[in-house]
ROVEX-815077 format. One record per residue (C-alpha): residue in three letters; x, y, z. Coordinates in steps of 0.001 Angstrom, whole numbers, plus 524288, in hexadecimal, padded with zeros to 5 digits. Example, Ala and Ser with C-alpha at 12.3 -4.5 7.8 and 13.67 -1.06 7.14 Angstrom:
2
ALA8300C7EE6C81E78 SER835667FBDC81BE4 
REM end
This chain:
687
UNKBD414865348C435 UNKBC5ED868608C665 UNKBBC9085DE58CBEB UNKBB19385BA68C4C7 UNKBA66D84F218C567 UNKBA72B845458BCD2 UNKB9ADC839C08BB0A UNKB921A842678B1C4 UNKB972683DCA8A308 UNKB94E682FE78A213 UNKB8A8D82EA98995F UNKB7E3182EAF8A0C9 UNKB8254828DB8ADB4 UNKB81AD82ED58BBA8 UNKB8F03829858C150 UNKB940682DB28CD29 UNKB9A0083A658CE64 UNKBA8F9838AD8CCD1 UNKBB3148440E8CD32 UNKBBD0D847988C546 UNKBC7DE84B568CB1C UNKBD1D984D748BE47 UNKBE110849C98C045 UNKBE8FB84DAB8B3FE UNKBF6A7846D88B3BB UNKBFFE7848078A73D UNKC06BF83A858A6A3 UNKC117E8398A89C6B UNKC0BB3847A6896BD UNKBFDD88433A89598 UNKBF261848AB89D64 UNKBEAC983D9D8A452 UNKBDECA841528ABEF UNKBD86D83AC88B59E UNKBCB3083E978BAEF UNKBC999834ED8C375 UNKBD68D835CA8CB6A UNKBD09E835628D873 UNKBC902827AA8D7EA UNKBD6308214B8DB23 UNKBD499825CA8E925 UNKBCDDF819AE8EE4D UNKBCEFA81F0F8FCA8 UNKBC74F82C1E8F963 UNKBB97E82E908FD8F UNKBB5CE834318F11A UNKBBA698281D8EA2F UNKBB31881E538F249 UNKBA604826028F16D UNKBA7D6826808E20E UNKBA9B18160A8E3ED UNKB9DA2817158EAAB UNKB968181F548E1ED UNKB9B41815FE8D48C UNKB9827808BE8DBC3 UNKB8A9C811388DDF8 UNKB88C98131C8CF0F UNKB8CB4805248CC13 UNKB849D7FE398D6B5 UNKB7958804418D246 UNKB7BAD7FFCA8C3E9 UNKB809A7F0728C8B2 UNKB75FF7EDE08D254 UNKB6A417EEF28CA66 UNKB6DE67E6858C03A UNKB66097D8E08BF98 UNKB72F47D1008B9CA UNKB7B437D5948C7BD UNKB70547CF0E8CF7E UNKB70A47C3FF8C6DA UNKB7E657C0758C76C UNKB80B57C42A8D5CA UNKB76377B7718D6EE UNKB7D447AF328CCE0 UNKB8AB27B1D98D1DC UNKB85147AE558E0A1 UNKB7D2A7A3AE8DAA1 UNKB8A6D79D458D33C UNKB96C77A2578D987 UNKB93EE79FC18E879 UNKB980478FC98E92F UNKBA096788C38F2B6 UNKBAE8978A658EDAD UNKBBB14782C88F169 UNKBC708785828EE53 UNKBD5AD77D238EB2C UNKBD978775F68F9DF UNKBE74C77D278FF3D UNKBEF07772A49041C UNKBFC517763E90BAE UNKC08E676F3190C00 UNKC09B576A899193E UNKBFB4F768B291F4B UNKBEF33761B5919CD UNKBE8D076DAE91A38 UNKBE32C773B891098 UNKBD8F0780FC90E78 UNKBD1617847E90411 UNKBC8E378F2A8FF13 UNKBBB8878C138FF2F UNKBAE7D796BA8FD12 UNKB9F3C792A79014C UNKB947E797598F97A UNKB91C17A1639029D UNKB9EB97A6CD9071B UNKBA4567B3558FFAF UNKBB3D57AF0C901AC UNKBBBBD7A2A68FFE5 UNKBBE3879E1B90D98 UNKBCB527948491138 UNKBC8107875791627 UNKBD21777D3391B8A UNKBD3E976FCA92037 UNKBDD7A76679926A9 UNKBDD8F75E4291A25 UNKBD450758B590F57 UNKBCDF974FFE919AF UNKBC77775ADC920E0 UNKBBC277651791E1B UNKBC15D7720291B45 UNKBBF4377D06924E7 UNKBBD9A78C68921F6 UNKBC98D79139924E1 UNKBCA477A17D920DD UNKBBCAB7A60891BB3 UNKBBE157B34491746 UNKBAF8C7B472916B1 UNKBAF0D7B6B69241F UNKBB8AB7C40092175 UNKBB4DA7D06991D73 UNKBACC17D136910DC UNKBB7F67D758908FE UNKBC2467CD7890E93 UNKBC7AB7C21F907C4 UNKBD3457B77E906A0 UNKBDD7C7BD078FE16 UNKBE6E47B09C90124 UNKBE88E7A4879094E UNKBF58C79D7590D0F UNKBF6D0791F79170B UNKC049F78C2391BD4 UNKC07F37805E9181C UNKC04C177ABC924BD UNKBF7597805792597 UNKBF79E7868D9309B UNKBF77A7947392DED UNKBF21F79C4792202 UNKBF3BE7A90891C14 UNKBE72E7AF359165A UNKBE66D7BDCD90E8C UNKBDADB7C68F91249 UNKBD8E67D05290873 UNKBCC857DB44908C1 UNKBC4D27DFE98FCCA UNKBCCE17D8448F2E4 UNKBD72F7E2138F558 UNKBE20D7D7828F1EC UNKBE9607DC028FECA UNKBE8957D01B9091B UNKBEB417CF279173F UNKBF3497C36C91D96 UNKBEDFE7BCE09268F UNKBF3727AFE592DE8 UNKBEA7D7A51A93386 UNKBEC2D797B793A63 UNKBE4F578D2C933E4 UNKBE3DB78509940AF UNKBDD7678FFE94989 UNKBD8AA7980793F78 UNKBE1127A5019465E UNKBE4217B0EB93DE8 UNKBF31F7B4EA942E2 UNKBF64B7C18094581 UNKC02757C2C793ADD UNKC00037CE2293418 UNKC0A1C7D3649276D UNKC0E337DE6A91E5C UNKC07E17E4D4914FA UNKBFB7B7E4C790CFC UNKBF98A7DAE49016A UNKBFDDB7CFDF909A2 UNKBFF9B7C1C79041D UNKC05777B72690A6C UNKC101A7AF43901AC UNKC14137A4BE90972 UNKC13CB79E4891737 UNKC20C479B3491C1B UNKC21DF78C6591E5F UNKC225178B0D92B5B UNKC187D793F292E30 UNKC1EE479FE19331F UNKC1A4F7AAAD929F9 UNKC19017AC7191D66 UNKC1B227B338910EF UNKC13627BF3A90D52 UNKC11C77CA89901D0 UNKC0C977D81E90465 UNKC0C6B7E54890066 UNKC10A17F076909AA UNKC052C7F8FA91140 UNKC01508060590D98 UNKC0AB581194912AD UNKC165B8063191189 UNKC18B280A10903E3 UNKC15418165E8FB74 UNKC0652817AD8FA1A UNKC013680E7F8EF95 UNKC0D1B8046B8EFF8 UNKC07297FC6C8F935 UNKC02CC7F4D08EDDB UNKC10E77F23C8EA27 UNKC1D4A7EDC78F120 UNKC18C97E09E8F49F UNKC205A7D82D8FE4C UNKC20E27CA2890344 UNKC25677C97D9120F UNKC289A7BE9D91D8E UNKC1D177BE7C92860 UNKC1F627B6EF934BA UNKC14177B32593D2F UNKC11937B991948E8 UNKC1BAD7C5079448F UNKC16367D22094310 UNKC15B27D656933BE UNKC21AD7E1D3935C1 UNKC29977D475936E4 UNKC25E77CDBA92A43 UNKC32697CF5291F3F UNKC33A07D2CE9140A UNKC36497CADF90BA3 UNKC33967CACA8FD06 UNKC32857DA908F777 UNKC37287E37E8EBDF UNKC3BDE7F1888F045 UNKC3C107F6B18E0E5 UNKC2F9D7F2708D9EC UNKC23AE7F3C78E309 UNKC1C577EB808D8F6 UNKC22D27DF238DB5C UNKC1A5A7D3CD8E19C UNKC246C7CC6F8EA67 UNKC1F357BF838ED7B UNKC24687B2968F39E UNKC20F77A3A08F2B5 UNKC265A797AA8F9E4 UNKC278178AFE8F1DF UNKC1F12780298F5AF UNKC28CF779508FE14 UNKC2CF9784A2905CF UNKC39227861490013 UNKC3A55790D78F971 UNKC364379F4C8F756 UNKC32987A3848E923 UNKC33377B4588EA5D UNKC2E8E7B93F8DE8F UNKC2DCC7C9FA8DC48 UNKC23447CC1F8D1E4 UNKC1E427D8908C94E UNKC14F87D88D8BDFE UNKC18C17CB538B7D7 UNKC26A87CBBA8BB8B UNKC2B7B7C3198C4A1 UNKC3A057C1AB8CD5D UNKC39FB7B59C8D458 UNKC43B97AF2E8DF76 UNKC43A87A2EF8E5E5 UNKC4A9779FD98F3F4 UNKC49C37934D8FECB UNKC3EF97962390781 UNKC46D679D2B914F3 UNKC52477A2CE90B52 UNKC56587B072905FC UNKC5DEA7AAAD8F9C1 UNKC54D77AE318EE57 UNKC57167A8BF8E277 UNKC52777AE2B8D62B UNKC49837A8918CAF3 UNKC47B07B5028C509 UNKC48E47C37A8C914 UNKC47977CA0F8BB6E UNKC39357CD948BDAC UNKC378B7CBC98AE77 UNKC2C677C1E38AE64 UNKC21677BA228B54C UNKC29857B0088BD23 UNKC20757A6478C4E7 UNKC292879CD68CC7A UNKC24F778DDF8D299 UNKC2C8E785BC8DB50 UNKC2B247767D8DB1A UNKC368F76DE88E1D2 UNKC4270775398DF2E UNKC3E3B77AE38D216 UNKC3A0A7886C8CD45 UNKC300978ADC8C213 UNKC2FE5798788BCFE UNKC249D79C698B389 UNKC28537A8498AD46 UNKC22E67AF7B8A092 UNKC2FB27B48389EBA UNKC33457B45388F01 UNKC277F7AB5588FD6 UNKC1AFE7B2E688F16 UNKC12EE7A78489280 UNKC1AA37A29889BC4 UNKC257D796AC89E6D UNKC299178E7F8AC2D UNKC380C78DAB8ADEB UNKC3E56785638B8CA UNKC48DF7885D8C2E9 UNKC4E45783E38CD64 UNKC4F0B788E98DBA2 UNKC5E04787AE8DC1E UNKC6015791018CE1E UNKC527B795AA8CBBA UNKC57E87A1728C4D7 UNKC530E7A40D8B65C UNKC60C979F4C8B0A0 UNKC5C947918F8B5BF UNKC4F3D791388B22D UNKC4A27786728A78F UNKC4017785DD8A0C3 UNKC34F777DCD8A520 UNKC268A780B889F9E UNKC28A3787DB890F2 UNKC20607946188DA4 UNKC142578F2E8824D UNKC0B9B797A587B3C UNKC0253795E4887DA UNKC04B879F038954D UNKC089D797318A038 UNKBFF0979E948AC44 UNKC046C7963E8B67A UNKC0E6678CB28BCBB UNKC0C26783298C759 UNKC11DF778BC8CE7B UNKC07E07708C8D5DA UNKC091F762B28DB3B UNKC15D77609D8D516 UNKC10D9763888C5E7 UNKC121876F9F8BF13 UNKC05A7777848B8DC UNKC07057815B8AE8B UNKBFB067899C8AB00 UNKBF88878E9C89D00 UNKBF187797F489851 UNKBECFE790F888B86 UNKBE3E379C13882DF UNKBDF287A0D589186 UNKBDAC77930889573 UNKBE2F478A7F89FEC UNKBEABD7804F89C3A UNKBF5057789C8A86D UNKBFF9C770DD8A419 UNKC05537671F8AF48 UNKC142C764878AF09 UNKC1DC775DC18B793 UNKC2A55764AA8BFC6 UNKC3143761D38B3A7 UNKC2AC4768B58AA09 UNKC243475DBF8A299 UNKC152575F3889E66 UNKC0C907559A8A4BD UNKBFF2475A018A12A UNKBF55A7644389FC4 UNKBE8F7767188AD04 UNKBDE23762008A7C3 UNKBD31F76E7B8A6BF UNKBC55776F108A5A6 UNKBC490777178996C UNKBCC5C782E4894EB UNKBCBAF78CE88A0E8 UNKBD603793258AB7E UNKBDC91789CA8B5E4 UNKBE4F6789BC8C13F UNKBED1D780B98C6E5 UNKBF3327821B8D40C UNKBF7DE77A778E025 UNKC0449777E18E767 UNKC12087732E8E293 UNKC12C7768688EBCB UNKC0424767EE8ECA8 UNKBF9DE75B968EABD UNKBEDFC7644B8E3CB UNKBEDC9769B78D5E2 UNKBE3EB772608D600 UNKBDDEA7784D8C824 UNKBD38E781B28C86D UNKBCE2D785C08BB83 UNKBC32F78DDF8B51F UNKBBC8C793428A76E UNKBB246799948A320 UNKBA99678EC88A4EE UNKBAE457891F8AF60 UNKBB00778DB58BDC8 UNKBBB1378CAA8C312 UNKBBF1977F2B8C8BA UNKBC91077C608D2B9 UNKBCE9776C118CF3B UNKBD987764B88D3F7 UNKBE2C675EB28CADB UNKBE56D750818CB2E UNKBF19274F738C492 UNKBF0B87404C8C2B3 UNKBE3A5741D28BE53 UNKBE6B574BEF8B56F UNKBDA1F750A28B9DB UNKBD35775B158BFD4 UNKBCB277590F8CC8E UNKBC02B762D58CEA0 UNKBC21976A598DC6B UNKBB8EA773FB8DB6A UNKBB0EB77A698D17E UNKBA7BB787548D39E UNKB981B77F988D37A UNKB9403789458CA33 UNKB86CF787508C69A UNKB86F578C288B92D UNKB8705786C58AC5F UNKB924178A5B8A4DB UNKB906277E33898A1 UNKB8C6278A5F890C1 UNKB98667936F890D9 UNKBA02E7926E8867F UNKBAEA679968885B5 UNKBB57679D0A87ACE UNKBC2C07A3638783E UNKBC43B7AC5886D71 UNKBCF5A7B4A18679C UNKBCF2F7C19286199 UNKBD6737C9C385B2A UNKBDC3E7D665862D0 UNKBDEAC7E40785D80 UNKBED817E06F859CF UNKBEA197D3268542D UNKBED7A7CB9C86102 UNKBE2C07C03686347 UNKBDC247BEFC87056 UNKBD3A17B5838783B UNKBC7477B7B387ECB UNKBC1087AE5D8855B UNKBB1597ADCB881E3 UNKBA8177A70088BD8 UNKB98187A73D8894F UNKB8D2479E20888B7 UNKB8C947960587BF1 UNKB805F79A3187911 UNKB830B7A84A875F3 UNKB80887AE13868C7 UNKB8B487B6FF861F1 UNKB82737C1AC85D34 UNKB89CA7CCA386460 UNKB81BC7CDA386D65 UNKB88867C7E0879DB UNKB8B087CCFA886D5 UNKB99E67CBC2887B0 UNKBA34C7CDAA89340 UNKBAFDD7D07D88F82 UNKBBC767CF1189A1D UNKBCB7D7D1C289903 UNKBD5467D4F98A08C UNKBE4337D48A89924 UNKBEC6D7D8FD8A0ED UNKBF73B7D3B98AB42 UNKBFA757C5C88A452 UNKBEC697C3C38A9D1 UNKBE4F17B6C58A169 UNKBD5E27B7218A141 UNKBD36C7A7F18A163 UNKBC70E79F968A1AD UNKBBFD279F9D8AF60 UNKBB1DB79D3D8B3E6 UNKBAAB37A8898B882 UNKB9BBF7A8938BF68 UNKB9AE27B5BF8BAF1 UNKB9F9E7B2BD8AB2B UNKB95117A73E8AD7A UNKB88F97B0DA8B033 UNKB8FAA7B91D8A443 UNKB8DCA7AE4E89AB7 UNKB82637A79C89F91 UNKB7A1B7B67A89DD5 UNKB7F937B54588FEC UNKB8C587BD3E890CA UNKB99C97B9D888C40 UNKBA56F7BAB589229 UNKBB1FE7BE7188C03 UNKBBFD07BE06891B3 UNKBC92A7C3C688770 UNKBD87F7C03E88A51 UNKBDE2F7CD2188975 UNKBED5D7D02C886E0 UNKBF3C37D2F3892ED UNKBED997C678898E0 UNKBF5EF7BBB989BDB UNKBEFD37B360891C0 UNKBFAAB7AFF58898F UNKC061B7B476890AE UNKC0D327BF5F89401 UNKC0C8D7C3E98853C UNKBFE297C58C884FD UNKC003A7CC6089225 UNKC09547D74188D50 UNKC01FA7D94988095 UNKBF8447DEC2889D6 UNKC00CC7E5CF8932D UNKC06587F5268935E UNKC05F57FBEB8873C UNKBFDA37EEE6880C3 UNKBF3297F03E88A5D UNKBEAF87F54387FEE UNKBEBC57E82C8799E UNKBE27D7E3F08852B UNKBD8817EDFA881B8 UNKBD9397EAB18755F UNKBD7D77DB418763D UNKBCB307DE1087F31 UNKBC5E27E6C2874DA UNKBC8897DD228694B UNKBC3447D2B487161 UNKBB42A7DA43873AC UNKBB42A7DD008644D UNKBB61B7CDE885F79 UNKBAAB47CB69869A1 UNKBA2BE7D63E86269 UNKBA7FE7D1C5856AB UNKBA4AA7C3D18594E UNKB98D67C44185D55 UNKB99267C1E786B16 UNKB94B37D04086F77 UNKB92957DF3986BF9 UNKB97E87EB0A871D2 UNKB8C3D7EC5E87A06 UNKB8CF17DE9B87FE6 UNKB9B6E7DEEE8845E UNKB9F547E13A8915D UNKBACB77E08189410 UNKBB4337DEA88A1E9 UNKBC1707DCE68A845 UNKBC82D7E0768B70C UNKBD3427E5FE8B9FC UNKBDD4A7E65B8AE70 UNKBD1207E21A8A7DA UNKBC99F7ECF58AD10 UNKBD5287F5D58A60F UNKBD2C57EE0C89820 UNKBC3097F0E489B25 UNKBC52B7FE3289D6E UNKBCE4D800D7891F7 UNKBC4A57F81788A36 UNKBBA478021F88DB3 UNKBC03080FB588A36 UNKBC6F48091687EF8 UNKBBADA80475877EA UNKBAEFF806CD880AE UNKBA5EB8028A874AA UNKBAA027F4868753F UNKBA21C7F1A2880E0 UNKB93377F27188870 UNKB9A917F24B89761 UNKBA7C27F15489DE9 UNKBAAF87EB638A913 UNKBB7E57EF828B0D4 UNKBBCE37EAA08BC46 UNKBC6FE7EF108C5B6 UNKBCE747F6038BAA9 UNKBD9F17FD8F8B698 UNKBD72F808928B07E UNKBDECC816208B19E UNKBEB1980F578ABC2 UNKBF20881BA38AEDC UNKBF1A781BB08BECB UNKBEF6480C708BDF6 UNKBFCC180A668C410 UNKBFBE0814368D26A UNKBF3FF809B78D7A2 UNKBF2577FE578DFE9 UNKBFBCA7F20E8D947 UNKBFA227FB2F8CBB7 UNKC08327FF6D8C996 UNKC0B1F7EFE68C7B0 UNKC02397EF7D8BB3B UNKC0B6B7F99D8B3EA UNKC13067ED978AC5C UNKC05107E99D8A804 UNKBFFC47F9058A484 UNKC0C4A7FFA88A3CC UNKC0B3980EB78AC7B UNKC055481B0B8A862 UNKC135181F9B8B043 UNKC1A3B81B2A8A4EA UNKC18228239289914 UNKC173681A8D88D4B UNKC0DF48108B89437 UNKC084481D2A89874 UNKC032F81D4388AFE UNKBFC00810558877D UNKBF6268114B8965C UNKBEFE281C5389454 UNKBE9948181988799 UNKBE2F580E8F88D02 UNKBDFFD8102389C3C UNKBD1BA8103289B6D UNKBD05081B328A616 UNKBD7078242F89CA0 UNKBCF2781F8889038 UNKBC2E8823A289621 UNKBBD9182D5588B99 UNKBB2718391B88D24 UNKBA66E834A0887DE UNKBA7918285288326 UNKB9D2A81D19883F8 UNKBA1E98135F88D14 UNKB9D9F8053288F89 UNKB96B2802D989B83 UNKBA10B7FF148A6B1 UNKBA32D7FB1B8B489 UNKBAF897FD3D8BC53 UNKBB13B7F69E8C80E UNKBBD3B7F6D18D053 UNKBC05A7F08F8DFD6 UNKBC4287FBB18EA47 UNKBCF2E7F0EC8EFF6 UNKBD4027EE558E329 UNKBE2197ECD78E413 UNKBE7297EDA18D6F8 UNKBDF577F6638CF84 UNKBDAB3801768D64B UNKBCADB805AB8D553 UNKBD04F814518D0F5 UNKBCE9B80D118C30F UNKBC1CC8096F8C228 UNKBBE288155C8C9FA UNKBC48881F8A8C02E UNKBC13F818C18B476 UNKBB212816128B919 UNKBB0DF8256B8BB5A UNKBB7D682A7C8AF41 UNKBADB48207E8A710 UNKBA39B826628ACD4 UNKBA780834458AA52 UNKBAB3A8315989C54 UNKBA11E826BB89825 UNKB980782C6188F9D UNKB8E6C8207988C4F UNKB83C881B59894DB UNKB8BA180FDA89974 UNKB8EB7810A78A6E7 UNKB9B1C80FA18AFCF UNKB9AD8807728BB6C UNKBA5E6809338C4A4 UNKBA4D47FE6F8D012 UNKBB1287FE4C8DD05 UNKBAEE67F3DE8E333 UNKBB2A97F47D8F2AF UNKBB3497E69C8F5DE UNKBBB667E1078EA66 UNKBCA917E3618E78A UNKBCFCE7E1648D946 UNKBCA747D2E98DA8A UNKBBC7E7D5848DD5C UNKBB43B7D22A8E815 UNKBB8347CBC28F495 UNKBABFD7C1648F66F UNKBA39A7BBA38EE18 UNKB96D37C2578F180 UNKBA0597CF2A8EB8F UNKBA5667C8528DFAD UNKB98427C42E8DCB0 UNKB93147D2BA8DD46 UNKB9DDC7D6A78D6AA UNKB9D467CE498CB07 UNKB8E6F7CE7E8C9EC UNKB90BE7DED98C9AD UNKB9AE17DCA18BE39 UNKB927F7D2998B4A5 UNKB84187DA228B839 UNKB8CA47E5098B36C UNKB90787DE0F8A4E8 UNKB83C77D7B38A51B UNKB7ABA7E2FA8A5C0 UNKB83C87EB2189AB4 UNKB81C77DFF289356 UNKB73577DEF889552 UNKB752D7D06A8985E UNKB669B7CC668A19B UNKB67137C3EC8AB31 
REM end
């Protein structure tokens, strides 16, 4: 095909000259073109300069705008506090380490101590790595004298190993396999340990890197071509294989795991005699361990979830009792901690932890703060309950449980300086296209006056059993207190009520999402609460696909759009990175009937000639690891070709950030100040 210069349509900006370079491919006897074919190449020349030249455009937009400066100086001024986190205690030391952050550091660093007696010393302080670096994981033996720590580089979610002796503070030599390394589990006595990777580049066929995940057997002071293998699939290159060993070292929980579906086995720690619980891979299976007995949570013919209970002996399904019954409310998690058993529900999107005994019966309910999100964690055998919990309105607060109490004992709690007695949230439902009724969540200063007139945020996601719960945010704060509100709708495909609402948003219902977001912006310009021009709306990642459907679907419905690391050629979604996973979620343009309903809604081919988009911004991470920047790159320069109002397209790759943003808080604090100057100036909303 010819080459011809693209960058001179939309409307009356000067963008960047971009290329068009047309590929034609007939898939299942349809002609799909793609223009923008060679922005995938993140390795060419061409493609980084065109990076260069878009972050260019953008800069020059972002930087002069009063509200960035503004909340770069509140976000410094509010988020930089002294911040502790939960103590680590270990099973056969006093010792214990915990992550703690200064006001002025960028990174959490790891302190330790002997025991509670003694000050706590800095112990790894990744602010004295590189800029990019940062602590992906930390794992100590139970004897506290060595640790395992992660190192990973951009955000690129792909850690290093390293091993370290608490006492002299050495870094050891061991070295192991692979890329994407984790560490699972120190062997008791020291020895080695347990670890998970993914094979190099050049050890599989280019691109499966990503898959084929192993666990394997270092020992210390062996070379890495010793460590064995294992834990491993040779069929299904998708399957996460993944090992745990119980509490009291003696056993070893293998579990192989893809999309939801879960095969698990169970063996004595130092044996080859597995035993299965369940090897149908026909569910979510999430299995405990506490003296003997085996808890299975499972949302199998229970969308929102049971607990059954086992033995170690039989722990196959044909022995399996029921323990905890499925309600009308989603069980999110199962935990045994300090002997008692915790059950989290997800209660109309707010927390609510029920407490029961080893034998099943109900003992009471955690006492929390309001309605919000909450976590409870700790060890089996432990002596701290720990509950850290969060809303809108309240940061979130790390406590310990006192059981006898009943009562929870403040830890630590963000000194946020702002006053939040004003905020007000409210859930709402609405009705959907098909009749189904959905929740939003509604969060704005009391004051405000329902003359449609309001600048409104509006977020979703829906997708991957996902829930958007409660939780404080600075940068929702500085929203509301300049007079915005800030609405969360809870999307189908979520994990808000179970694996039902999940798959009404999944495959061929996926336009059920779209529609739910759409339905939820008209009731708030029916309501009141906004207009078309004051309504921004934003989502990342899967989100990022809803907000780019949202936008070629009904670009009227909306001032700005904000989308963030985002799928969006739903066709070639699936050749990269982790993608090919997320086909039981999208279904595969390979396959001819989802073929179909893809294609009618992947926002990079719904893009049409001419038509007035809203005003957007596209930003992606160059070390994002599950959804490659070819998305946002495509998409940002076909929008720009096609768009024929005088809203402009912002297209911003970020080269310090992966798919979970910035990698120090002097970054995240750029970032997010770029994102809400962004809504705030569309909206018009002064500082």
């Amino acid at each position: 095909m010819p080459l011809c210069l693209g960058g001179e349509k939309g409307g009356m900006m000067k963008y960047p000259k971009t290329e068009k370079r047309t590929v034609i491919e007939i898939l299942h006897g349809k002609e799909i073109k793609d223009d923008y074919r060679w922005l995938e190449d993140d390795d060419s020349e061409k493609v980084k300069e065109w990076d260069k030249q878009q972050n260019k455009f953008t800069r020059a937009y972002l930087d002069k705008l009063p509200q960035r400066k503004w909340l770069l100086e509140k976000f410094n001024e509010f988020g930089r506090y002294d911040s502790f986190g939960s103590i680590r205690r270990l099973k056969k030391t006093d010792r214990i380490f915990q992550h703690q952050k200064k006001k002025d550091e960028e990174k959490y660093v790891i302190y330790t101590a002997e025991n509670d007696n003694v000050p706590m010393q800095e112990f790894i302080n990744p602010n004295n790595w590189a800029e990019d670096e940062t602590l992906a994981f930390f794992n100590a033996t139970e004897d506290g004298k060595l640790v395992a720590f992660g190192k990973s580089k951009g955000g690129d979610e792909a850690p290093v190993i390293h091993i370290m002796e608490v006492e002299s503070r050495k870094i050891l030599p061991d070295k192991v396999k692979g890329w994407r390394q984790y560490l699972s589990f120190w062997l008791p006595d020291n020895s080695g340990f347990y670890y998970t990777c993914n094979p190099l580049k050049g050890e599989v066929p280019a691109g499966e890197e990503y898959y084929w995940n192993a666990s394997y057997l270092h020992k210390l002071g062996t070379d890495s071509k010793e460590d064995i293998k294992i834990w491993w699939d040779d069929d299904v290159k998708e399957k996460w294989n993944h090992l745990d060993l119980t509490y009291d070292d003696k056993y070893v929980i293998q579990a192989k795991s893809i999309f939801y579906k879960d095969a698990v086995w169970i063996k004595e720690f130092g044996s080859n005699n597995l035993k299965t619980i369940t090897d149908d891979f026909d569910a979510e299976y999430a299995v405990s361990y506490f003296k003997g007995k085996l808890y299975i949570l499972t949302n199998k013919d229970a969308p929102n979830k049971k607990v059954y209970i086992t033995n170690v002996e039989n722990p196959g399904k044909e022995n399996w009792l029921e323990f905890i019954s499925e309600t009308e409310h989603k069980i999110t998690d199962f935990a045994i901690i300090c002997g008692k058993i915790y059950v989290t529900y997800l209660k109309n999107v707010h927390t609510q932890i029920n407490i029961f005994d080893p034998e099943g019966n109900y003992l009471r309910d955690v006492p929390l703060p309001m309605p919000g999100t909450a976590m409870i964690y700790g060890r089996e055998d432990g002596q701290d309950t720990w509950v850290w919990f969060s809303s809108f309105s309240y940061p979130g607060t790390t406590f310990l449980y006192n059981f006898g109490k009943n009562e929870l004992e403040e830890f630590f709690r963000p000194p946020i300086d702002i006053d939040i007695k004003n905020i007000q949230t409210e859930q709402v439902w609405y009705n959907s296209k098909d009749g189904t009724s959905i929740p939003m969540f509604l969060v704005y200063n009391k004051n405000i006056v329902r003359d449609g007139n309001n600048p409104v945020q509006l977020y979703g996601y829906g997708g991957f059993n996902i829930s958007l719960k409660p939780n404080f945010s600075l940068a929702y704060s500085f929203w509301i207190e300049n007079g915005g509100i800030l609405v969360i709708a809870n999307l189908r495909g979520g994990g808000e009520f179970g694996e039902k609402w999940h798959q009404a948003g999944m495959k061929e219902k996926k336009q059920n999402v779209f529609d739910d977001f759409i339905a939820a912006a008209e009731w708030l310009i029916d309501n009141k609460y906004t207009c078309p021009e004051k309504l921004v709306v934003c989502g990342g990642s899967n989100g990022g696909l809803l907000i780019g459907a949202i936008v070629t679907q009904r670009p009227d419905l909306m001032k700005a759009a904000l989308c963030q690391v985002p799928l969006l050629d739903m066709i070639r979604y699936h050749h990269s990175s982790i993608a090919n996973i997320w086909k039981e979620e999208y279904g595969s343009s390979e396959n001819p009937d989802e073929f179909e309903y893809i294609l009618k809604y992947s926002p990079y081919h719904q893009v049409k000639e001419n038509e007035h988009y809203p005003t957007m911004m596209i930003t992606t991470g160059i070390n994002d690891a599950r959804v490659d920047p070819f998305h946002a790159r495509k998409f940002a320069a076909l929008l720009q070709e096609n768009n024929s109002s005088e809203n402009p397209v912002y297209l911003l790759v970020e080269d310090s950030s992966g798919h979970g943003g910035g990698t120090t808080q002097s970054i995240q604090f750029e970032q997010w100040s770029d994102y809400y100057a962004f809504l705030m100036d569309q909206l018009g909303m002064d500082i």
